[in-house]
C-alpha positions in Angstrom: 107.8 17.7 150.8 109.0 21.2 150.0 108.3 24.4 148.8 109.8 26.1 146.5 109.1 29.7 145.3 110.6 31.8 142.5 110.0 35.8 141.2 110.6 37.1 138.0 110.7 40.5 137.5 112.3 44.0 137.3 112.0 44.6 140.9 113.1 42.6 143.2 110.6 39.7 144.9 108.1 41.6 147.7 110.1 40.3 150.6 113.2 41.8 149.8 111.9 44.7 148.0 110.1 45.7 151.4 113.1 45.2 153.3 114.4 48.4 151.7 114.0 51.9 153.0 110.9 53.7 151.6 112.9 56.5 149.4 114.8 53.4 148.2 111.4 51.3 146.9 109.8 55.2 145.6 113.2 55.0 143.1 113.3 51.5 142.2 109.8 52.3 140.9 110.1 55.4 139.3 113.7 54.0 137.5 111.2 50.9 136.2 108.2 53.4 135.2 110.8 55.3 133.4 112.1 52.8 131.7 108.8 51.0 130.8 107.7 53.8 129.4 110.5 55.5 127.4 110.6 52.2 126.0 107.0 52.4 124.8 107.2 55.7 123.7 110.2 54.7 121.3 108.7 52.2 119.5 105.5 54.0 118.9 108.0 56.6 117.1 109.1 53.8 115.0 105.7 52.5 114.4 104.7 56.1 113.1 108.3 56.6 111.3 107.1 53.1 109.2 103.9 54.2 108.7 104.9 57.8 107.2 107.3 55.7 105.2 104.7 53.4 103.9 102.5 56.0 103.0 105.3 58.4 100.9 106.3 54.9 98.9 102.4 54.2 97.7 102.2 58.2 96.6 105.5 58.0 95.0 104.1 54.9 93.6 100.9 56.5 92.2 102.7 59.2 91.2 105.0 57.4 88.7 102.2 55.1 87.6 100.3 58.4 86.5 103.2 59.7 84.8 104.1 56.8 82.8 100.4 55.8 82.0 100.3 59.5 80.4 103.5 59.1 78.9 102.2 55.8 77.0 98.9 57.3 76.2 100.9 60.1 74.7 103.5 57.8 72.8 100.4 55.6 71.6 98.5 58.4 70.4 101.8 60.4 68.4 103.2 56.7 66.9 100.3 55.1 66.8 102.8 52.0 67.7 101.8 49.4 70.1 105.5 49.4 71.5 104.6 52.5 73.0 102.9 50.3 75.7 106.4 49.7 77.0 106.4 52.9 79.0 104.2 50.4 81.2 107.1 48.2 82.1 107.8 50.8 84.6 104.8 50.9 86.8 104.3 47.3 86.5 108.7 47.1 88.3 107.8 49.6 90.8 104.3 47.7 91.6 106.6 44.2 91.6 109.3 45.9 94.3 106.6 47.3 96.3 105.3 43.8 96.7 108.5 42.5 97.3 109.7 45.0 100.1 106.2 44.4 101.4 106.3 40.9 102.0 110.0 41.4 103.2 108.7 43.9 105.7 106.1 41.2 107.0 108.9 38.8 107.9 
């Protein structure tokens, strides 16, 4: 029968680590925390970064639906066309892209 042991880690296994000299375990630690945590705090910047994003795209969004719902409300009313409702086309694109890139983005 045997034994067999295995580590998996950044540091090295507890034996060996504690077979080096304290100064030398203090750095090995402090290079990991670093590098844990710079690594954390870089994706929570690209976690806000998509969020901000995310948010400018649904104003710009509501923006140009407002815009074009007015400018077909405006049409309607001066023509008195129903082809004016093709100012619509628009927000109904911009709604279909958004839903596109949105569903790309969960992939």
């Amino acid at each position: 029968m045997g034994l067999v042991t295995q580590w998996s880690g950044e540091l090295p296994a507890p034996e060996s680590f504690l077979k080096y000299p304290e100064y030398a375990q203090r750095a090995m630690v402090s290079w990991n925390d670093a590098r844990t945590i710079e690594e954390s705090k870089r994706l929570d910047r690209i976690v806000d970064a998509s969020i901000k994003s995310v948010t400018r795209e649904q104003w710009l969004t509501f923006a140009l639906n407002v815009v074009f719902s007015g400018l077909t409300f405006a049409a309607f009313v001066t023509t008195g066309s129903w082809v004016s409702f093709g100012f619509m086309a628009v927000p109904a694109i911009t709604i279909a892209v958004n839903f596109k890139n949105s569903k790309k983005k969960d992939d």
